[in-house]
N, C-alpha and C positions, 0 to 999 in steps of 0.2 A: 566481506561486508560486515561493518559493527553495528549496529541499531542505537548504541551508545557514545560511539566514541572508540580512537584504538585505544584500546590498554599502551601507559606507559611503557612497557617492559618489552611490547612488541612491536612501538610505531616507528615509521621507517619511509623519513619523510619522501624517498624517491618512488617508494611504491604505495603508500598512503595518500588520498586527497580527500578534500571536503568538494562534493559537486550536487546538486540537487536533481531528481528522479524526474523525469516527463512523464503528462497523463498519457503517453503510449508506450511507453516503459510500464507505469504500475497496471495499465489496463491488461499487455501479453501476458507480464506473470502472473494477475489474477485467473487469467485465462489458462493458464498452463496451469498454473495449482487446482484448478475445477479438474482438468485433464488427468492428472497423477492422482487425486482422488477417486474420480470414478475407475481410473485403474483397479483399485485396491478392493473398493465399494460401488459399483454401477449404482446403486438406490441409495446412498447414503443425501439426505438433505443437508445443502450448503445456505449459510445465512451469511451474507455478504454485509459487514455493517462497519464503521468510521470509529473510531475512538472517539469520546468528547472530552479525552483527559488534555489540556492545553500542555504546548513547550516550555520548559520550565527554564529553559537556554537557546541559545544560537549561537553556529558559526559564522553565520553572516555579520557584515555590519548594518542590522537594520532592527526594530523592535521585536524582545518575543512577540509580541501580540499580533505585530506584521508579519512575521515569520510562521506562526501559528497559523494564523487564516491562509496564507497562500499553500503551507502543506498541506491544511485542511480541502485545500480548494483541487488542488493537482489530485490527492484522492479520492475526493468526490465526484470531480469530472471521469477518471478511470472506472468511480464504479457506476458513475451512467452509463457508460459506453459497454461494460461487461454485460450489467442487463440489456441492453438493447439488444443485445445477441442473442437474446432469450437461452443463453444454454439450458437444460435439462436440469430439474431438479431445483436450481438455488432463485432464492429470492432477498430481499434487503431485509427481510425481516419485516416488513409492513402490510406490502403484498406480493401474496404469492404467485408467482410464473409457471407455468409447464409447458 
């Protein structure tokens, strides 16, 4: 997985694709990353929070701005669904859960 893009040097269009992430995709892994944390740290506080820095690109054919709101939106819905689980310890950073 690239966060930016594959590097030239290593894309490799039969094993490389562009496909966009489900809010039950980014919901497990937020869910697992609380999990490997309290592994490591049982009391460590987690602050669950959204970047507000916009896409400055897409691979889609549609507008950054379009493109921006609906990732924004796919991880905002994953981080509802993670607080609603109340897990231990993390909160959005507004208010707190335990």
């Amino acid at each position: 997985m690239f966060w930016r893009g594959v590097p030239k040097d290593v894309y490799d269009e039969k094993r490389h694709v562009f496909r966009l992430t489900t809010v039950d995709e980014n919901a497990d892994n937020l869910t697992r990353l609380v999990e490997v944390v309290r592994q490591v740290n049982p009391t460590a506080p987690i602050i669950l929070t959204l970047s507000p820095v916009p896409l400055l690109a897409t691979f889609r054919e549609i507008s950054c701005l379009t493109a921006d709101c609906v990732s924004k939106s796919v991880l905002r819905v994953a981080l509802d669904q993670v607080m609603s689980r109340r897990l231990e310890g993390c909160s959005t950073g507004r208010h707190s859960r335990s």
